[in-house]
matplotlib code that plots the C-alpha trace (Angstrom):
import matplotlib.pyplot as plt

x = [-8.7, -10.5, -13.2, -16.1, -20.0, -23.0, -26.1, -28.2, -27.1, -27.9, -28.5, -25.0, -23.8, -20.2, -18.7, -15.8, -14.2, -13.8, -11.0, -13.6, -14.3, -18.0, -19.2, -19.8, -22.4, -20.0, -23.1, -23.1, -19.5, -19.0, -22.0, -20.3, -16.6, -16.7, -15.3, -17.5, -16.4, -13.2, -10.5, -7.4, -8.8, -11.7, -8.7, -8.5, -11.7, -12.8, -9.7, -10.5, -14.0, -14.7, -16.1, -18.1, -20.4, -21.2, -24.7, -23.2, -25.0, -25.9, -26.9, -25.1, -25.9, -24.2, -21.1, -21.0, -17.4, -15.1, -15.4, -18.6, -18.5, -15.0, -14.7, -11.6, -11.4, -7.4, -5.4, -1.9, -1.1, 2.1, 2.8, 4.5, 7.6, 6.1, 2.4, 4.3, 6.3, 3.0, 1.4, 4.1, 4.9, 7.8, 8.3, 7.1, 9.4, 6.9, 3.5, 1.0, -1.7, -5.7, -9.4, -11.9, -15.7, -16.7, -20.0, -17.6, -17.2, -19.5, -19.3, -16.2, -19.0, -21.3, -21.9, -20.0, -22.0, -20.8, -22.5, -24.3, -21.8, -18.5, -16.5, -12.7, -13.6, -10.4, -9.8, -6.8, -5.9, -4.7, -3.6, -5.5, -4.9, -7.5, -6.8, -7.5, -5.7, -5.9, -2.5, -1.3, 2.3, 3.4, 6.7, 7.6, 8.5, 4.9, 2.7, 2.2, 0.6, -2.0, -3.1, -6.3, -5.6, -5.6, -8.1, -8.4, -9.5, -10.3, -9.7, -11.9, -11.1, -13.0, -9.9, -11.6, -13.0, -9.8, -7.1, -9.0, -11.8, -8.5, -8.8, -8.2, -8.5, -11.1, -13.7, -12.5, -12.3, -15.5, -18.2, -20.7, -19.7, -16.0, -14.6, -15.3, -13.6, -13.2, -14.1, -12.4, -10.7, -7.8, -5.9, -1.9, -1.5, -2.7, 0.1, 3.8, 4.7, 3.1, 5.8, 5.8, 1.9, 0.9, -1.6, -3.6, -6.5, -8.3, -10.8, -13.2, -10.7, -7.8, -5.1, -4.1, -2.2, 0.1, 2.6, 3.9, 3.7, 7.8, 7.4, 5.6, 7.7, 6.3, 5.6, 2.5, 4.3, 6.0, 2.2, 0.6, 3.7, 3.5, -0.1, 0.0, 1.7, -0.6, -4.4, -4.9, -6.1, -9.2, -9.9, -11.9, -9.9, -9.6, -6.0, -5.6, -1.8, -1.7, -1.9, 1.2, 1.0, -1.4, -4.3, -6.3, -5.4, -1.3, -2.1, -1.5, -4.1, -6.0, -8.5, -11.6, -14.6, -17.4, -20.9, -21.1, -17.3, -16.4, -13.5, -12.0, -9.2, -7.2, -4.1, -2.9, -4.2, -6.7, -9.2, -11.0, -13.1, -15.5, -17.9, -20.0, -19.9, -23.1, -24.6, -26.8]
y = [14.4, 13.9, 11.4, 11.0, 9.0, 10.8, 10.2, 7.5, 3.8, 2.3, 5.3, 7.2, 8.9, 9.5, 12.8, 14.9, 17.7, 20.5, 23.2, 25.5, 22.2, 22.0, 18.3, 18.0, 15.1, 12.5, 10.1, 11.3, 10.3, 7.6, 5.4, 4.5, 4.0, -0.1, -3.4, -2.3, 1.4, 2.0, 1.9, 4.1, 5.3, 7.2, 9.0, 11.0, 11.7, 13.3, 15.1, 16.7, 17.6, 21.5, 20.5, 23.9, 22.5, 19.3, 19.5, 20.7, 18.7, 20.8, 19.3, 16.0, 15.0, 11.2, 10.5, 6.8, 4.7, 5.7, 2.4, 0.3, -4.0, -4.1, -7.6, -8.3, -6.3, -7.6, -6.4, -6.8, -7.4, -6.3, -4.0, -1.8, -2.9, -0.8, -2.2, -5.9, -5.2, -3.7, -7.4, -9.6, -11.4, -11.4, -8.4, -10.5, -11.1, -10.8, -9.4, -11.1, -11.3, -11.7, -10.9, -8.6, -9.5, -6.3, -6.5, -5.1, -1.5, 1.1, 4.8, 7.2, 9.1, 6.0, 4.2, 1.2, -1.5, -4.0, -6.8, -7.9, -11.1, -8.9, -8.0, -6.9, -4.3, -2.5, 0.3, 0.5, 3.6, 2.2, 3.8, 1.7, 1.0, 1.2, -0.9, 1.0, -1.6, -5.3, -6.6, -10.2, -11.0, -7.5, -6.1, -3.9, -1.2, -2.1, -1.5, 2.2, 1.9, -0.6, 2.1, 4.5, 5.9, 5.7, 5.8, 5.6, 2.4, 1.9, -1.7, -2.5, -5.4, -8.0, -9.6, -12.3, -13.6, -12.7, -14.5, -16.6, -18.4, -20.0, -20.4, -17.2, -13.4, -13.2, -14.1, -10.5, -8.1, -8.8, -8.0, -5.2, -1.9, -3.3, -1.5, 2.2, 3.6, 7.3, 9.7, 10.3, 8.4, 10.6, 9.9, 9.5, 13.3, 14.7, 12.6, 13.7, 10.3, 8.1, 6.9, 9.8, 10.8, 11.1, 8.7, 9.4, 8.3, 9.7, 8.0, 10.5, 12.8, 11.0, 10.6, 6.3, 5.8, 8.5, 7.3, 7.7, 5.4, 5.9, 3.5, 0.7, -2.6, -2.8, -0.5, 0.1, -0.6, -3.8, -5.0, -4.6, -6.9, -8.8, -9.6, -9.9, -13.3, -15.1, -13.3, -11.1, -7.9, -5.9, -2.5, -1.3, -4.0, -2.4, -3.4, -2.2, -2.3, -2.2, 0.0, 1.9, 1.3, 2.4, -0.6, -1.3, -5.2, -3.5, -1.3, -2.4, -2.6, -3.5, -0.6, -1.8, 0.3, 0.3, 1.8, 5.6, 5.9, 8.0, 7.3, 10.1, 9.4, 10.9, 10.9, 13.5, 14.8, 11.7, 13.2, 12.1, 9.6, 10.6, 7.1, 6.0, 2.9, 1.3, -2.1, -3.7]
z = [-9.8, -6.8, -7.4, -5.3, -5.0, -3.8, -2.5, -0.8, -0.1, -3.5, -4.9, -5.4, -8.4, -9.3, -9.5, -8.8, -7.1, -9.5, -9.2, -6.3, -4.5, -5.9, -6.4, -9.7, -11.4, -13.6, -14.5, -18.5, -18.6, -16.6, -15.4, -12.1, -10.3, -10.6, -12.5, -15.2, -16.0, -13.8, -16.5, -16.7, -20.1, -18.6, -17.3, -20.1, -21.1, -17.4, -17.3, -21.4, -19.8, -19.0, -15.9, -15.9, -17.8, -15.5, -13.0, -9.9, -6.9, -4.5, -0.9, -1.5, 1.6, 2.7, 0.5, -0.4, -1.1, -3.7, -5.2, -6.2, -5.8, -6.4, -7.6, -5.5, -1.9, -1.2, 1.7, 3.4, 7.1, 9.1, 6.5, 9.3, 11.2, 14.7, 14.0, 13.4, 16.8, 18.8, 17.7, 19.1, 15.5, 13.3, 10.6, 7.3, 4.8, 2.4, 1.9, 3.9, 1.8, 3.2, 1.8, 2.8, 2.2, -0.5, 1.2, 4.5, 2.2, 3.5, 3.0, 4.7, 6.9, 7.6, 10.9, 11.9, 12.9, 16.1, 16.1, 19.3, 20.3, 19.2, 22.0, 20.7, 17.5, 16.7, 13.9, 11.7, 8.8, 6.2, 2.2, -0.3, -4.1, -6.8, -10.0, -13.2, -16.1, -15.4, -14.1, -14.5, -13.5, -13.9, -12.8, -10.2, -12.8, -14.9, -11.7, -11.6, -15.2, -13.8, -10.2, -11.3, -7.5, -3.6, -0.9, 2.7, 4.0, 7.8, 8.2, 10.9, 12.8, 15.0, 17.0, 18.4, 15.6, 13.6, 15.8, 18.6, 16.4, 13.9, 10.5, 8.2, 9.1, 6.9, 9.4, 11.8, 9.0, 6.9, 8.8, 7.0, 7.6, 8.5, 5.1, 5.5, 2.2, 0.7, 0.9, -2.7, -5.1, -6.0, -8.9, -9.1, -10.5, -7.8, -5.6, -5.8, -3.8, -2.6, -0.1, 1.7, 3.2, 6.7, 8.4, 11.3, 13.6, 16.5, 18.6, 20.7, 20.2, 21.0, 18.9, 18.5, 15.6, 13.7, 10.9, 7.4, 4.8, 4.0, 6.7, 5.0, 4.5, 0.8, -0.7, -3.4, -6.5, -5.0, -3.6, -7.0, -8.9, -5.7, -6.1, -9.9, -9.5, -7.9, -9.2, -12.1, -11.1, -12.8, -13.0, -9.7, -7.7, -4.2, -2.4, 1.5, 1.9, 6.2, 9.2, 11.6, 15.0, 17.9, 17.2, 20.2, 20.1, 20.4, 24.0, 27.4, 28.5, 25.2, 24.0, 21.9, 20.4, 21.8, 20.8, 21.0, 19.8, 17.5, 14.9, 12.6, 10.4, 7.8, 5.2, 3.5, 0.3, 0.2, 3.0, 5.9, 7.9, 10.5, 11.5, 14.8, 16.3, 16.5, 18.0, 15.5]

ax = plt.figure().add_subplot(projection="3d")
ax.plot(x, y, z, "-o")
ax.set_aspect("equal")
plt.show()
């Protein structure tokens, strides 16, 4: 299933993809895709649903994020060995592990907003994980019973703020707007592996950053155990799990965003991103 919000900021409904791509309205099954309602066991009820008979939403206009006040927005650095190399730091030997404001999530579509005193904003693609069954010190084995499905995620990044101002990279990737996320939430059916989709980003056309996430040092599974050890994990939980190469911080000389730039990204089976950069 290929899960999806519409409508105006505040104002979204869920829905979903049906089988001739035409956005269908969810809201009399499933109030919205959040902490509240996003469990696996909505699963089946959707997928038992002649989707025929659902409103079809024509002129949907803006698509908002998949996901709706996730109560945890988690993410994982250096998840790639070329990205990790492109940095100047050591491959981790374990999941580097960092939060993302949820008030940084904004729409796949919507502007990204650089605030006035930023001077380093950088982009990163990036898979992300959508809890569907709470997880507490799960195994490895357990964790694909506790994923409702994957995302994009553009991790945008301030570096400055990030790496120069100390303290934790929370400060450089929580800015509003800094999460763009979606456009659909696609469930694990609809993914024959996981390990094995492309990633890609373009800026004003030109290509930055191509890779596969067979390439990822841990990989989904392993991040949700991982994770479960050290914070329970509720349904609607969004989890970014790191970028390939081709950052703006990794190029010599180093590329940043600037307003009027246009960012487009993509992975396979999961959709695409297409934002503007934007001084507020």
């Amino acid at each position: 299933m290929k899960l999806l919000r519409v409508g105006e900021k505040g104002k979204e409904k869920p829905a979903i993809l049906d089988s001739n791509n035409l956005i269908r309205d969810l809201s009399s099954i499933i109030k919205d895709f959040d902490s509240d309602n996003l469990k696996i066991e909505i699963f089946s009820k959707i997928k038992n649903t002649n989707l025929e008979t659902l409103p079809e939403i024509k002129n949907s206009g803006r698509i908002g994020s998949c996901i709706n006040k996730p109560g945890k927005f988690v993410a994982i650095g250096l998840n790639y060995s070329d990205h990790a190399k492109e940095t100047g730091l050591k491959t981790p030997t374990e999941p580097i592990v960092f939060m993302k404001a949820s008030s940084s999530i904004s729409g796949p579509n919507d502007d990204i907003e650089m605030p006035k005193d930023s001077t380093k904003l950088d982009w990163e693609v990036e898979l992300a994980i959508v809890i569907g069954k709470e997880a507490k010190n799960i195994s490895e084995e357990e964790a694909s019973n506790h994923i409702f499905g994957y995302c994009i995620v553009n991790d945008v990044s301030e570096r400055e703020w990030q790496i120069e101002k100390l303290g934790q990279w929370v400060k450089g990737k929580s800015g509003d707007t800094f999460g763009p996320t979606g456009p659909y939430l696609v469930t694990q059916d609809e993914i024959p592996d996981i390990n094995n989709l492309n990633l890609v980003l373009e800026v004003n056309g030109k290509k930055m950053q191509s890779g596969n996430t067979k390439n990822m040092i841990f990989k989904t599974n392993f991040i949700v155990s991982y994770l479960s050890k050290f914070m329970s994990l509720q349904p609607g939980d969004l989890i970014t799990t790191g970028t390939p190469a081709g950052v703006g911080m990794g190029m010599k000389p180093q590329v940043f965003l600037k307003s009027g730039d246009n960012i487009k990204l993509a992975i396979d089976l999961l959709g695409e991103q297409n934002s503007k950069v934007v001084i507020i």
